[in-house]
N, C-alpha and C positions, 0 to 999 in steps of 0.2 A: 869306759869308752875306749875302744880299739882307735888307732891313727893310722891310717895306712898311705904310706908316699909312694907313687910311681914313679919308673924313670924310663929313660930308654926308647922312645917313640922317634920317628922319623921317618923319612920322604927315601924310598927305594925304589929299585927296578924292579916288573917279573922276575920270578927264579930268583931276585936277594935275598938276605935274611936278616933281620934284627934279634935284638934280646931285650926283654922287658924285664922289668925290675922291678918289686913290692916289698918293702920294709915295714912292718907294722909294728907298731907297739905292744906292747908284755899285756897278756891276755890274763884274763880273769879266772879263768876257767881252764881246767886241764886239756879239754879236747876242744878243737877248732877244722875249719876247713878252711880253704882259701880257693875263691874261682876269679876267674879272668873271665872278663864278657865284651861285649863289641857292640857299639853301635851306628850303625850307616844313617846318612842322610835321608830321613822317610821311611828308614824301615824300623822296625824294633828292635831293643837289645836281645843280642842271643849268646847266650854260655861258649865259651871255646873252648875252655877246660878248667878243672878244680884238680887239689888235693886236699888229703886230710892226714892228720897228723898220728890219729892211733894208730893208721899201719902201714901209710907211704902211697895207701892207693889214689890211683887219678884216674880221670873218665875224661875222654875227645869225643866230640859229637864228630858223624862221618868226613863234614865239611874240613876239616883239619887235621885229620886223624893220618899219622903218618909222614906229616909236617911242623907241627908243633909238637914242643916238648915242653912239659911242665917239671918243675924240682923245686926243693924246699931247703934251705940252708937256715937252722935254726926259724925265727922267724923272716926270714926273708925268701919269699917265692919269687923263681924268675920265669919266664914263659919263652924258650927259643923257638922263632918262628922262621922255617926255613921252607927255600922252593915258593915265596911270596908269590900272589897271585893278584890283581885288579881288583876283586873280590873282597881280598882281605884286608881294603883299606876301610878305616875309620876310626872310632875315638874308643880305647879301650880301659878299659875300667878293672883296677881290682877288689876285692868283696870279699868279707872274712863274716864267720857265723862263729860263735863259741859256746859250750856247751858245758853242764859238770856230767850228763849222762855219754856214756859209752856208746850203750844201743844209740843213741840221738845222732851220734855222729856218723856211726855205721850205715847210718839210713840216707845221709848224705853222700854227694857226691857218686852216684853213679846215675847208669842208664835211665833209667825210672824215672828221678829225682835228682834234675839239675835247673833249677830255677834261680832267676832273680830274685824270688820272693821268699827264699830263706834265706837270703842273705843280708842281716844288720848295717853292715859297714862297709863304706863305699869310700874309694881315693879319688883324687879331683881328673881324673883323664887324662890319657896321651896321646896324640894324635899321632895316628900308622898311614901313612900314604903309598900304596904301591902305583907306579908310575912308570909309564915310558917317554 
């Protein structure tokens, strides 16, 4: 069983930026990914970005792309969110999938193939509020 703690959430202007923060526990399995998701009052959760571990690759859907940064420090992913927008307020979630297949992982984490629903392991939320 993966443990994954969030940190880092808080109340900003347009244009701030935060960093978010996921420390998970020692994984079972050699390959893993890690994604960050988001969910708004009413609407559904949607992916903002993943990484994976076999070869550092990450995927931003368009909505973020070029304001979020995702990186991995050992097991600790962090997500810097910068150029905040109204938009990108809500309760953000991190989520790890682990694997002992290679191929398994490589199928993760891109364009195609960035769901909630391959992901096992969920952290309790942090709430991002952009605000003027």
């Amino acid at each position: 069983q993966v443990q994954l703690v969030e940190s880092g959430g808080g109340s900003v202007e347009p244009g701030g930026s935060l960093r978010l923060s996921c420390a998970a526990s020692k994984f079972t399995y050699g390959y893993y990914a890690i994604g960050w998701f988001r969910q708004a009052p009413g609407k559904e959760r949607e992916g903002v970005s993943c990484i994976r571990n076999s070869d550092g690759s990450t995927y931003y859907p368009d909505s973020v792309k070029g304001r979020f940064t995702i990186s991995r420090d050992k097991n600790t992913v962090h997500l810097q969110m910068d150029s905040l927008k109204p938009e990108d307020t809500g309760v953000y979630y991190c989520a790890a999938v682990e694997t002992p297949s290679f191929t398994t992982v490589q199928a993760l984490c891109v364009e195609t193939r960035f769901s909630n629903r391959d992901y096992d392991y969920w952290g309790q939320g942090t709430q991002v509020t952009v605000s003027s």
